[in-house]
C-alpha positions as a Markdown table, in Angstrom:
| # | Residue | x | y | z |
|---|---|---|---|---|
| 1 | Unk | 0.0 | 0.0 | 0.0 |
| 2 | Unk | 1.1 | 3.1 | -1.1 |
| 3 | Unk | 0.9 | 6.5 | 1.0 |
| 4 | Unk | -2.5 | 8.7 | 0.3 |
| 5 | Unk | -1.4 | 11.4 | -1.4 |
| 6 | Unk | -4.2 | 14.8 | -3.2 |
| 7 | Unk | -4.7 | 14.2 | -6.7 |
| 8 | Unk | -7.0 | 15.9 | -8.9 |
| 9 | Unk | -10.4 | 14.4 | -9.8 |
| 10 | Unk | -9.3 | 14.1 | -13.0 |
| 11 | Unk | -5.9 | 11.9 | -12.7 |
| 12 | Unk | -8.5 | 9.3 | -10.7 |
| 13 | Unk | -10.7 | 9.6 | -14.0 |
| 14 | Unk | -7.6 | 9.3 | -16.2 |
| 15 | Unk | -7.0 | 5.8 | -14.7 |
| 16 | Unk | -10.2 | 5.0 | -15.2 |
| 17 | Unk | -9.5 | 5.6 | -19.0 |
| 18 | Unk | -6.4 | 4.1 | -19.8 |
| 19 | Unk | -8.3 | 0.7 | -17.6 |
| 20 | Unk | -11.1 | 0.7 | -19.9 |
| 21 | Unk | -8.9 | 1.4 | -22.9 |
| 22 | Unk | -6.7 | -1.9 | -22.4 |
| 23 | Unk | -9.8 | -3.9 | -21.0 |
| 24 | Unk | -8.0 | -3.7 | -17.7 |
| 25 | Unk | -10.8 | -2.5 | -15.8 |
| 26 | Unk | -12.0 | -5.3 | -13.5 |
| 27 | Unk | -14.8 | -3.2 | -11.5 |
| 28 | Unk | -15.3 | -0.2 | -10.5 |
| 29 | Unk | -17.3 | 1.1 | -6.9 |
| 30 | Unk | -19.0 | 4.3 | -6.3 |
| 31 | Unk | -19.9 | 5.1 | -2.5 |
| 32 | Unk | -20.1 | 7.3 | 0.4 |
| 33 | Unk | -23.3 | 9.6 | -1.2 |
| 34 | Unk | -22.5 | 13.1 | -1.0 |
| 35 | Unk | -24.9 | 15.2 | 1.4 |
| 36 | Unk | -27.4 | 16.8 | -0.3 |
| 37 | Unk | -26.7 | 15.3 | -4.1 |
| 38 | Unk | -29.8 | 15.0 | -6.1 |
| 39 | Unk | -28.2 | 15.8 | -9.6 |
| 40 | Unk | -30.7 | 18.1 | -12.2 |
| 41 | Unk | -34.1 | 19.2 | -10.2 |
| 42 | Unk | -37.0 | 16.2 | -11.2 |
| 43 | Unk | -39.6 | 17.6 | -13.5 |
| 44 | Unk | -41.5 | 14.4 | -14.0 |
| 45 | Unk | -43.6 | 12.1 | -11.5 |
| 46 | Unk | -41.3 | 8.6 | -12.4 |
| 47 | Unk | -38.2 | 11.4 | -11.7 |
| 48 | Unk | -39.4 | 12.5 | -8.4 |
| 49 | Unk | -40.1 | 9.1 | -7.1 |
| 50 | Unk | -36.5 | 8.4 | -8.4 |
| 51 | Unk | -35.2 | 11.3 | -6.7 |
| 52 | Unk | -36.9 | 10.7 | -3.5 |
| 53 | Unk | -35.2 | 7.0 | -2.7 |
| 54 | Unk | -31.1 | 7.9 | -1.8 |
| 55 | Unk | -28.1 | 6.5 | -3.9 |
| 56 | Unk | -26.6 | 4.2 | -1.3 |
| 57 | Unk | -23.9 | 3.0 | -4.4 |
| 58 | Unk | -22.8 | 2.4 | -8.1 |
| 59 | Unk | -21.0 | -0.9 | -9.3 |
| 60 | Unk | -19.8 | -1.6 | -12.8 |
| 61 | Unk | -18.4 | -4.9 | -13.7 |
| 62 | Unk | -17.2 | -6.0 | -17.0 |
| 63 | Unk | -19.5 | -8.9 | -19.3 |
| 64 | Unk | -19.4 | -10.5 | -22.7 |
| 65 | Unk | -22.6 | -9.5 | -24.4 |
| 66 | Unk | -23.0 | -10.7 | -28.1 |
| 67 | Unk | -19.0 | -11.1 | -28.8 |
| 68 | Unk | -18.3 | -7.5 | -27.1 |
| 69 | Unk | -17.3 | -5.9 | -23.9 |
| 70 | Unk | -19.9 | -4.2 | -21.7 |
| 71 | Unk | -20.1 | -3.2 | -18.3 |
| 72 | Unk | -23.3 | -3.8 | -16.2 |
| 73 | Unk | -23.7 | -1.1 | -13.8 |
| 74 | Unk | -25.7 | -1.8 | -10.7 |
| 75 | Unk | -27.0 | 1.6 | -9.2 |
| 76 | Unk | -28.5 | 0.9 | -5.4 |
| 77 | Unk | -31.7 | 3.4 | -4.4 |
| 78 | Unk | -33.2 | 2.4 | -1.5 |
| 79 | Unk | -34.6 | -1.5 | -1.7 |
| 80 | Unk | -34.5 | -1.2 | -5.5 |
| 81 | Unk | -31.6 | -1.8 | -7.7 |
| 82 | Unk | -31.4 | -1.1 | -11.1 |
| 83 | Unk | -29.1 | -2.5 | -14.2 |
| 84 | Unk | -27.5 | -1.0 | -17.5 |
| 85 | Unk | -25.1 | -2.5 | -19.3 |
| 86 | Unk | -22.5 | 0.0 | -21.1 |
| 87 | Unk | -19.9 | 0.8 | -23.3 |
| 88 | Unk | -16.4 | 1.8 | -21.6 |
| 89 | Unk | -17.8 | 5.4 | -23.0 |
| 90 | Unk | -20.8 | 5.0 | -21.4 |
| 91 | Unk | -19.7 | 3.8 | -17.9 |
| 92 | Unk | -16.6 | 6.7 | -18.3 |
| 93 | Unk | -19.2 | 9.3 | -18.9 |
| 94 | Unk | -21.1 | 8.1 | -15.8 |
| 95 | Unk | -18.6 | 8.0 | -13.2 |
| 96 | Unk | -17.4 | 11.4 | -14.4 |
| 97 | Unk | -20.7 | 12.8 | -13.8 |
| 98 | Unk | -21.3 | 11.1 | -10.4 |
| 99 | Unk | -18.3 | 11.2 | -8.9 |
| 100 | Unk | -17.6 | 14.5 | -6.6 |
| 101 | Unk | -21.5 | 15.4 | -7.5 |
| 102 | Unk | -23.3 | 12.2 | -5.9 |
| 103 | Unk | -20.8 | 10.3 | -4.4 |
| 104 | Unk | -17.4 | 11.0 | -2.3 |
| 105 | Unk | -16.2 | 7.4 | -2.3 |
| 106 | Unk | -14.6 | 5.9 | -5.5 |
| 107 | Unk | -12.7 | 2.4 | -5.8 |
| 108 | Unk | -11.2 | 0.6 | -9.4 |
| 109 | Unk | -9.7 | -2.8 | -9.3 |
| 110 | Unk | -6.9 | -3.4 | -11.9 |
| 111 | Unk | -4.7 | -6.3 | -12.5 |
| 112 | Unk | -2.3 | -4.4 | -11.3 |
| 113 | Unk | -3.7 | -2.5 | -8.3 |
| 114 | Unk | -6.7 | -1.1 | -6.4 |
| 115 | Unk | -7.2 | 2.6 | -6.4 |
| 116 | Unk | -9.3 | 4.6 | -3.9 |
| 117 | Unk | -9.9 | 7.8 | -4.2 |
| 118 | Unk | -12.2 | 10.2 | -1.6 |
| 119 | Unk | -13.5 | 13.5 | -2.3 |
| 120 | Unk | -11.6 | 16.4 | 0.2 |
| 121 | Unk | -12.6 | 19.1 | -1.3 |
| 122 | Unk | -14.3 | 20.6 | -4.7 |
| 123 | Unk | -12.3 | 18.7 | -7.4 |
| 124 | Unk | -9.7 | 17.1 | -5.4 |
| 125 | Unk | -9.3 | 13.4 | -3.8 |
| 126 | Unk | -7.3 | 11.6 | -1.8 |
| 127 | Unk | -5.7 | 8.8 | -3.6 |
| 128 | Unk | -4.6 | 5.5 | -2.0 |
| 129 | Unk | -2.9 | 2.5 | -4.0 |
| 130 | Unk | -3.2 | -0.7 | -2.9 |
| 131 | Unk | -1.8 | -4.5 | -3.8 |
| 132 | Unk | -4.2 | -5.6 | -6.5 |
| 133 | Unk | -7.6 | -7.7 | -4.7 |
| 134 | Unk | -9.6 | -9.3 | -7.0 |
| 135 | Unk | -8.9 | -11.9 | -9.9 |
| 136 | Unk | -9.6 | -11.9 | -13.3 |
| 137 | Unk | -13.8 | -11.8 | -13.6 |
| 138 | Unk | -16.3 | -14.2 | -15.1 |
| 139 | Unk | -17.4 | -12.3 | -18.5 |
| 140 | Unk | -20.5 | -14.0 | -18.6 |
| 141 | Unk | -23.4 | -12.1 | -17.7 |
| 142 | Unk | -25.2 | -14.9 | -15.7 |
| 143 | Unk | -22.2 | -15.9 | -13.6 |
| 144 | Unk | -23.7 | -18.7 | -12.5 |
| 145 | Unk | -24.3 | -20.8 | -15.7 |
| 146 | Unk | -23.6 | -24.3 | -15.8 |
| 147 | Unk | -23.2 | -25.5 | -19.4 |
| 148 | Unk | -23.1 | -29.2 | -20.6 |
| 149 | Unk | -20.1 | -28.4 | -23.2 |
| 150 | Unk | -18.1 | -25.6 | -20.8 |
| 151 | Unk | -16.5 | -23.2 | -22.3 |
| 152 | Unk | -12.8 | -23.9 | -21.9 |
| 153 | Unk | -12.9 | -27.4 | -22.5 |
| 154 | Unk | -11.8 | -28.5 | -25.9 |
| 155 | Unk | -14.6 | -29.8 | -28.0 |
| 156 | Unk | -13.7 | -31.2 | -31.7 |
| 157 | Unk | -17.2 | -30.9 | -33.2 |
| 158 | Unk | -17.4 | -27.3 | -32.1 |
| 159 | Unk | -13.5 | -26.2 | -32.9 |
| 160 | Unk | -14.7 | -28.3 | -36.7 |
| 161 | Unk | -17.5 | -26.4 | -37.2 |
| 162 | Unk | -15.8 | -23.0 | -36.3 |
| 163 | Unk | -17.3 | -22.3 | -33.0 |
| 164 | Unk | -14.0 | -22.8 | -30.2 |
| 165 | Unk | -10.7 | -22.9 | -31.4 |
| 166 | Unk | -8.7 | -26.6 | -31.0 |
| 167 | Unk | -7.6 | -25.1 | -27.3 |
| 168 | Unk | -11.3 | -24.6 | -26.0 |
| 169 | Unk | -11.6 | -21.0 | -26.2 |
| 170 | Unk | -15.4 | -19.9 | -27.8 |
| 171 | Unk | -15.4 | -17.3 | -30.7 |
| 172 | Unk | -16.3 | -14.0 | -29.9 |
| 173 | Unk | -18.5 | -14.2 | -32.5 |
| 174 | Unk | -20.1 | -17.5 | -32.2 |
| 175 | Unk | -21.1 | -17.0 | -28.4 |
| 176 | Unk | -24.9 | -17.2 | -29.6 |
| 177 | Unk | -24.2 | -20.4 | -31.0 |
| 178 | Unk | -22.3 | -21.6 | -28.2 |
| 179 | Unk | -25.5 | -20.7 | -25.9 |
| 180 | Unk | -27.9 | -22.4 | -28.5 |
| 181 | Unk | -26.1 | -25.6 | -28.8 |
| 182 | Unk | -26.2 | -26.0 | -24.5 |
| 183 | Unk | -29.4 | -24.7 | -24.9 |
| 184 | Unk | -30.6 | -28.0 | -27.0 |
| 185 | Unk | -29.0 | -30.2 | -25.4 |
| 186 | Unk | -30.8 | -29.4 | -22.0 |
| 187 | Unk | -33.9 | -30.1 | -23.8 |
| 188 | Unk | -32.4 | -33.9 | -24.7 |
| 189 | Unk | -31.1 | -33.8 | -21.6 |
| 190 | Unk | -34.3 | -33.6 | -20.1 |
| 191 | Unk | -36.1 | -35.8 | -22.4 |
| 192 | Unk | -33.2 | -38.5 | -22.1 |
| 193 | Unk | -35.2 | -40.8 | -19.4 |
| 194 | Unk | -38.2 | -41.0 | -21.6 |
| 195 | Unk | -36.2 | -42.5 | -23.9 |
| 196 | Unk | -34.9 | -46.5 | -24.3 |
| 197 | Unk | -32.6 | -47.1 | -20.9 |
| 198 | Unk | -30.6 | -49.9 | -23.2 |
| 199 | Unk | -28.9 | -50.6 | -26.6 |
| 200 | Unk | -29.0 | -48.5 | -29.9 |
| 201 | Unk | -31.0 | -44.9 | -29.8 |
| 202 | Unk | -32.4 | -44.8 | -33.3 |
| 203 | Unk | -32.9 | -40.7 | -34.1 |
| 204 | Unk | -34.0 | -38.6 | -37.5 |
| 205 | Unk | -33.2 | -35.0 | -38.1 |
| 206 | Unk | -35.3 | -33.6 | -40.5 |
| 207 | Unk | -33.7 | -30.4 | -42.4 |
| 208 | Unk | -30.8 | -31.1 | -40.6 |
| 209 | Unk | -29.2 | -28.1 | -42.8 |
| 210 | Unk | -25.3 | -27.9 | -41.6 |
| 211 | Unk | -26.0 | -29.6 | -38.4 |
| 212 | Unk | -24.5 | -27.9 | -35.7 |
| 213 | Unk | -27.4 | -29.2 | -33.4 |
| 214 | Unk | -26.8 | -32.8 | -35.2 |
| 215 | Unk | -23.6 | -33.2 | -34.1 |
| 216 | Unk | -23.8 | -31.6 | -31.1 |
| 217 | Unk | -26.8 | -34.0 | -30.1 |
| 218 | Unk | -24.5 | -36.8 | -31.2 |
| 219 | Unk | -22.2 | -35.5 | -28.6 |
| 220 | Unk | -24.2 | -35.6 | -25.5 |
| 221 | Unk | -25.6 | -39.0 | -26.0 |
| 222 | Unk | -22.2 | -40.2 | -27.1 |
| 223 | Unk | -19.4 | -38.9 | -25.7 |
| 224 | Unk | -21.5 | -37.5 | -22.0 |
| 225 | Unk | -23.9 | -40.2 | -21.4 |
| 226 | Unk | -22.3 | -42.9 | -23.1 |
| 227 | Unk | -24.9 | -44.3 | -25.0 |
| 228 | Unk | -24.6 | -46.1 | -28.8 |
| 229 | Unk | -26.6 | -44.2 | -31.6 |
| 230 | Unk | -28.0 | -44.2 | -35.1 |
| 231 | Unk | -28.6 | -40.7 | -36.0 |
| 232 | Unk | -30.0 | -39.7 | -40.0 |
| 233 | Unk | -29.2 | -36.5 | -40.8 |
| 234 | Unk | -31.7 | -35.8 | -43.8 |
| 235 | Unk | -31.5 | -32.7 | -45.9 |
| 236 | Unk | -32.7 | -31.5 | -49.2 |
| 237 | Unk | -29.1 | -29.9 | -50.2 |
| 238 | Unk | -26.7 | -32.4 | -51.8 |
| 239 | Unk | -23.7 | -30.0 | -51.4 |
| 240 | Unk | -24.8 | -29.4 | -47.3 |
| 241 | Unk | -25.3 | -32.7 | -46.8 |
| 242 | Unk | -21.8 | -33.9 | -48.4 |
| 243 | Unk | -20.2 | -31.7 | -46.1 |
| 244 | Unk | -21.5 | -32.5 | -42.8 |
| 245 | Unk | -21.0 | -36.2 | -43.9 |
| 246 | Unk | -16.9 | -35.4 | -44.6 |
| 247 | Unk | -16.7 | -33.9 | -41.0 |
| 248 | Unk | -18.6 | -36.7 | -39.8 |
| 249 | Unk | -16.1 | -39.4 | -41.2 |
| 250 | Unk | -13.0 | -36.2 | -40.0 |
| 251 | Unk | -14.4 | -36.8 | -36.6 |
| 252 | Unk | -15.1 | -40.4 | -36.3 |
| 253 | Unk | -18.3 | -40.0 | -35.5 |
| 254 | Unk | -19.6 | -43.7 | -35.0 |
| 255 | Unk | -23.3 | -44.0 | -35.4 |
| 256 | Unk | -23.9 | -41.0 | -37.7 |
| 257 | Unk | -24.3 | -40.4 | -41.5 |
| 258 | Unk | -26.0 | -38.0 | -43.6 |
| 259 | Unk | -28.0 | -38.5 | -46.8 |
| 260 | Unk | -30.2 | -36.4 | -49.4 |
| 261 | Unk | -34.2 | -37.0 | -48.7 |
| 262 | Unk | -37.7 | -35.4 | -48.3 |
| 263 | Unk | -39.0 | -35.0 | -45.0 |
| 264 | Unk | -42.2 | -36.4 | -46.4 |
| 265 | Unk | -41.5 | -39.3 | -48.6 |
| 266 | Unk | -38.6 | -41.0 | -46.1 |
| 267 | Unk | -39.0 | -43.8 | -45.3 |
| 268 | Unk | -37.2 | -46.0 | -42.6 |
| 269 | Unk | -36.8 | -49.8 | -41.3 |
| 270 | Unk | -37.3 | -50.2 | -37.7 |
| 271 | Unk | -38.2 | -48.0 | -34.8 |
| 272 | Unk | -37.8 | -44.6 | -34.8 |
| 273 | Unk | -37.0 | -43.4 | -30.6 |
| 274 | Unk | -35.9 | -39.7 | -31.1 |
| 275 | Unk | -37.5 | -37.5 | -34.1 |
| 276 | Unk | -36.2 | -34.0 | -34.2 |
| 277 | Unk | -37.0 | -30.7 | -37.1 |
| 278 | Unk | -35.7 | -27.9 | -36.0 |
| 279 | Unk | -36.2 | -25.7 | -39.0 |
| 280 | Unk | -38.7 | -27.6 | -41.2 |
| 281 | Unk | -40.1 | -24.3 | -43.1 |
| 282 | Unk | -44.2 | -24.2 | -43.3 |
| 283 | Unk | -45.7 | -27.3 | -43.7 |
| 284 | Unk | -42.6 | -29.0 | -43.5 |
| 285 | Unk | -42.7 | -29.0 | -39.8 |
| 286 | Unk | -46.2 | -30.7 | -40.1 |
| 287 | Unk | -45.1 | -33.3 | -42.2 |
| 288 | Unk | -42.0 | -34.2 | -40.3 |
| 289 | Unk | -44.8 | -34.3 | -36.8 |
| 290 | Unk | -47.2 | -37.0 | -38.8 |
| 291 | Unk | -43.8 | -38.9 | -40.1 |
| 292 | Unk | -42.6 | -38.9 | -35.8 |
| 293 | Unk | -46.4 | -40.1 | -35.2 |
| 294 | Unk | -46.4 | -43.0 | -38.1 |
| 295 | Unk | -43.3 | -43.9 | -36.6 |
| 296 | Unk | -45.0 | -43.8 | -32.8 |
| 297 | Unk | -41.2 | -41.7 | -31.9 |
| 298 | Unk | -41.2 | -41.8 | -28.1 |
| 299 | Unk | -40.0 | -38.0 | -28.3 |
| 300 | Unk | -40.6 | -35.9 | -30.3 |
| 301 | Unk | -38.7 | -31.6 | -30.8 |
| 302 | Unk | -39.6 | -29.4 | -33.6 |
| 303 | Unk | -39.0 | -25.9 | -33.9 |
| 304 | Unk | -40.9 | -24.6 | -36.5 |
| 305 | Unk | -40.2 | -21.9 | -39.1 |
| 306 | Unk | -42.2 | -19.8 | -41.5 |
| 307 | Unk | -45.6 | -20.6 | -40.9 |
| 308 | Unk | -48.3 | -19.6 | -43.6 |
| 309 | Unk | -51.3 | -22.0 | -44.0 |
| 310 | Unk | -53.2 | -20.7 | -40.9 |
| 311 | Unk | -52.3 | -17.2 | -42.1 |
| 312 | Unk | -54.9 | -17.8 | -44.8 |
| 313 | Unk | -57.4 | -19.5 | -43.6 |
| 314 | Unk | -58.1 | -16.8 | -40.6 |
| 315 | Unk | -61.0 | -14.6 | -41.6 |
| 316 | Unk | -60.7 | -11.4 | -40.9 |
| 317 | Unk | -64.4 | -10.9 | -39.3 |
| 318 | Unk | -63.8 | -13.8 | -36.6 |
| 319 | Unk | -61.4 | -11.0 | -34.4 |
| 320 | Unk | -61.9 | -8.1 | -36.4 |
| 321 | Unk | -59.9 | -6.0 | -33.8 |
| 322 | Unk | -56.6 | -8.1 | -34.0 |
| 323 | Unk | -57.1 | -9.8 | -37.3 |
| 324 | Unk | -57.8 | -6.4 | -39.2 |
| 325 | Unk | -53.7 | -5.6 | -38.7 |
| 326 | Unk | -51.3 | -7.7 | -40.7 |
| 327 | Unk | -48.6 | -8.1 | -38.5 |
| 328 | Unk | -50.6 | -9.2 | -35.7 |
| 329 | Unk | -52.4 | -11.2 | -38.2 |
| 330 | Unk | -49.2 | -13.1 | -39.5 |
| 331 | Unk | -47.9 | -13.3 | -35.3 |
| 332 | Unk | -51.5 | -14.8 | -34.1 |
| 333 | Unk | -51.2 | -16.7 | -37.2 |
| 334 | Unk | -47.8 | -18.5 | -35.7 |
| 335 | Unk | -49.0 | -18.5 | -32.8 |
| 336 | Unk | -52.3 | -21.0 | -33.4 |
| 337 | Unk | -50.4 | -23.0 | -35.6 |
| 338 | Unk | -48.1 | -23.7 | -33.3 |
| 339 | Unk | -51.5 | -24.1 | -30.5 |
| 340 | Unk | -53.1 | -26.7 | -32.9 |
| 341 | Unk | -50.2 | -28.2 | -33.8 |
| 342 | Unk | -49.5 | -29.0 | -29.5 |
| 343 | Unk | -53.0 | -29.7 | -29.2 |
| 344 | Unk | -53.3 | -32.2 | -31.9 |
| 345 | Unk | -50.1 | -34.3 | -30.9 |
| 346 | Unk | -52.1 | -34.9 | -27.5 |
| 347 | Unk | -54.9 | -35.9 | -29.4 |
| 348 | Unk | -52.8 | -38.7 | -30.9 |
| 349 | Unk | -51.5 | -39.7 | -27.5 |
| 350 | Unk | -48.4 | -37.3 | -26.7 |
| 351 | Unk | -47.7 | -35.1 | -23.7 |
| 352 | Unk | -46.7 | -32.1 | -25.2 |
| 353 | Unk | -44.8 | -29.0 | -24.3 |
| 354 | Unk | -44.0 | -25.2 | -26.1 |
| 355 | Unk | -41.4 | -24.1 | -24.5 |
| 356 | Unk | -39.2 | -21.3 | -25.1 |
| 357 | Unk | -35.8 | -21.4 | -27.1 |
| 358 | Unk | -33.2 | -19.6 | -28.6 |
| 359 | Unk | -33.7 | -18.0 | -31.8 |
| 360 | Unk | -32.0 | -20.2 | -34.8 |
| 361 | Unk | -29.7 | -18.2 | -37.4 |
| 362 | Unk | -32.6 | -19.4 | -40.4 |
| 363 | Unk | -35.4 | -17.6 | -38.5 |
| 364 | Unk | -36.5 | -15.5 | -35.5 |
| 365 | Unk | -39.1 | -18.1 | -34.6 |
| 366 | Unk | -37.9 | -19.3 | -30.8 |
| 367 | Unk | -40.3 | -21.8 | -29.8 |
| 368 | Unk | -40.0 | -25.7 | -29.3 |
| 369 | Unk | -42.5 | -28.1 | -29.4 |
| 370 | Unk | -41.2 | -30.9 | -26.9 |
| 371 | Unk | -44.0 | -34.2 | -27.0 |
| 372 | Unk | -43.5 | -37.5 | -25.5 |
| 373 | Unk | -45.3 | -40.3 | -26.1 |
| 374 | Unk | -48.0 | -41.6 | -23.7 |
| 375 | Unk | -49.8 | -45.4 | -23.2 |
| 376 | Unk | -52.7 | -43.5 | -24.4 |
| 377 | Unk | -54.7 | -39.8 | -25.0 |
| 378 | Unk | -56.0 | -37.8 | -22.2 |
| 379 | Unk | -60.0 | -38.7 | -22.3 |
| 380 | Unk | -60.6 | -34.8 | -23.1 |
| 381 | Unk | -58.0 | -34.1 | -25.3 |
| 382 | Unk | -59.5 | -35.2 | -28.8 |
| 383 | Unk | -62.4 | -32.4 | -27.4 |
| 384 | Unk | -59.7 | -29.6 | -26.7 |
| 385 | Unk | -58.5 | -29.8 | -30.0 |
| 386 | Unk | -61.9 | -29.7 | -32.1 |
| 387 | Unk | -62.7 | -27.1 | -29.8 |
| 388 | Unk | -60.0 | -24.4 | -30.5 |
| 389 | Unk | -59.9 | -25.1 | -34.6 |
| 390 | Unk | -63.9 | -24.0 | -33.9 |
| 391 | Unk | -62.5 | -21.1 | -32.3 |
| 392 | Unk | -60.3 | -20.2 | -34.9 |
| 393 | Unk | -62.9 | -20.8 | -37.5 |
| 394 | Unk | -61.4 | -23.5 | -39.4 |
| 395 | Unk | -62.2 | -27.1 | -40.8 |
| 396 | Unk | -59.1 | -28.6 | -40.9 |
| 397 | Unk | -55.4 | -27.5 | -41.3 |
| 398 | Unk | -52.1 | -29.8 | -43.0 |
| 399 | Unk | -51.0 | -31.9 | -39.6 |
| 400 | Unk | -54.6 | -33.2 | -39.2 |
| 401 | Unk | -54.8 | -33.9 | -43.0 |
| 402 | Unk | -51.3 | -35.6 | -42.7 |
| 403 | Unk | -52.5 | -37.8 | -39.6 |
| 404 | Unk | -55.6 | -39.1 | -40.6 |
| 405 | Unk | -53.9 | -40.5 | -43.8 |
| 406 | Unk | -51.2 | -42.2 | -42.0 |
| 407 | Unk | -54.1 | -43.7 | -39.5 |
């Protein structure tokens, strides 16, 4: 620890700068509220009611958000607490406007030291360095994150397919692929007990495209829970589907191939446990469901994409306040598919989820239908469906179609 010796407010703030410059900046503390500081007079209710609770403190933390550095400032009034997340501008232009104006106290943690510097007078500090306290800080912005690949652990699908490098490390760019993929495979995870406890898993992957969730799904059940697999990845794209097929042979991946076929014409020998379409555009989706429920697939996980049928047969005078708009239209539209789609599976004997998901790189759509099959339908459910399709003012729509021909 160094003496305390009078600096100017603005050497504190200069360290501040050249911290946040060379990502150096491990946290930063505002405290101590000056007496009397209430910043610009409030001219609105929500500003008075902000006005009237005290800033008891200011902390800024660095996070990774999207591939980039921001800092999530936690501002303490009262029993609330608030959060922003900022650029190194941002959070610069803060502190220089709070500190000596709202607060006396101010603390930075470097790599190399901790600085403390308190208000004496108007525009001068007392400066105090001391042997550097904290280590280098979790980027993530939910600290507490537990993923089934970690980051830092090498992963050769993911270094193959350009999401770590060989050591481990995840892409800046890639770290909403990285969340995706542990995203899916908590949903398998989950599902995995429903599932055969014994032998071969037998799984289909409709529009598999260039399979990043294929291969990472291979992963889990392979190399984590040590099961033996036969997964089909089926795509319509000769050249897509050559290419996933050469990494699969790169990578040894036992139990997995790839091959050129229609979601609605395939046709398999045997049992089918695991059926999975996560970007089956349209009607595709349906047709991979009624191909799952031919096959009586103990699980089922489809996360559909552009969805239109519905979109035309809504009429306009059945909700003429919502329906009247087109892009509510088109969102309701997605939105009872996805209901009739949930509520048909149970018809046909499948517990069936929607649960949120992470939005896939071929379309904003983020929700996954999750259905396991049951010993048999719930007495009521055949009734739920025919009840919402009245609802929504239609006869029929391409799943049921599908269904009944298969039956």
């Amino acid at each position: 620890m160094s003496a305390p010796r009078e600096c100017s407010l603005t050497e504190f703030l200069d360290l501040l700068r050249e911290s946040l410059a060379g990502d150096a900046c491990w946290g930063v503390v505002l405290s101590q509220p000056c007496r009397g500081a209430g910043g610009s007079p409030a001219t609105t209710e929500s500003e008075l009611v902000q006005a009237s609770r005290p800033h008891h403190k200011l902390t800024a933390r660095p996070v990774e958000l999207s591939g980039e550095r921001r800092y999530q400032l936690a501002e303490r009034r009262g029993k609330q607490e608030f959060h922003l997340n900022l650029t190194a501008d941002e959070l610069l232009t803060r502190i220089t406007s709070d500190f000596g104006e709202r607060f006396e106290q101010a603390d930075l943690f470097t790599p190399d030291a901790d600085y403390s510097a308190r208000i004496i007078r108007k525009d001068a500090a007392r400066l105090t360095k001391r042997k550097p306290s904290k280590s280098a800080p979790a980027l993530t912005h939910d600290r507490g994150k537990q993923y089934l690949i970690p980051e830092g652990r090498p992963c050769p699908f993911l270094a193959e397919i350009g999401v770590m490098t060989p050591a481990g490390q995840v892409k800046a760019a890639k770290q909403a692929k990285f969340r995706q993929v542990n995203r899916f495979l908590e949903f398998v995870d989950d599902v995995l007990p429903e599932l055969p406890p014994t032998g071969v898993l037998r799984i289909i992957d409709f529009g598999c495209g260039k399979s990043y969730l294929t291969f990472a799904l291979h992963y889990l059940l392979t190399e984590l829970r040590g099961r033996e697999v036969e997964i089909i990845g089926l795509d319509l794209k000769g050249e897509v589907v050559a290419d996933c097929q050469r990494i699969a042979e790169k990578l040894g991946c036992r139990g997995l191939r790839f091959e050129v076929g229609d979601i609605a014409g395939y046709v398999t020998a045997g049992a089918v446990d695991l059926s999975v379409s996560l970007h089956a555009c349209d009607t595709a989706t349906d047709a991979a469901l009624a191909q799952a429920v031919r096959w009586q697939a103990q699980v089922i996980l489809a996360v559909p994409c552009c969805q239109h049928e519905v979109f035309g047969l809504l009429t306009d005078d059945s909700l003429p306040g919502l329906l009247r708009h087109g892009i509510l239209k088109e969102r309701f539209a997605a939105l009872a598919t996805d209901a009739l789609r949930a509520a048909l599976l149970e018809a046909v004997g499948y517990r069936t989820q929607v649960i949120e998901f992470i939005d896939l790189e071929h379309t904003p759509k983020n929700l996954l239908l999750r259905a396991v099959r049951c010993d048999r339908p719930a007495p009521e459910a055949k009734e739920r469906y025919e009840r919402l399709k009245a609802q929504l003012g239609l006869r029929e729509f391409e799943l049921e179609r599908r269904l009944f021909a298969s039956h």
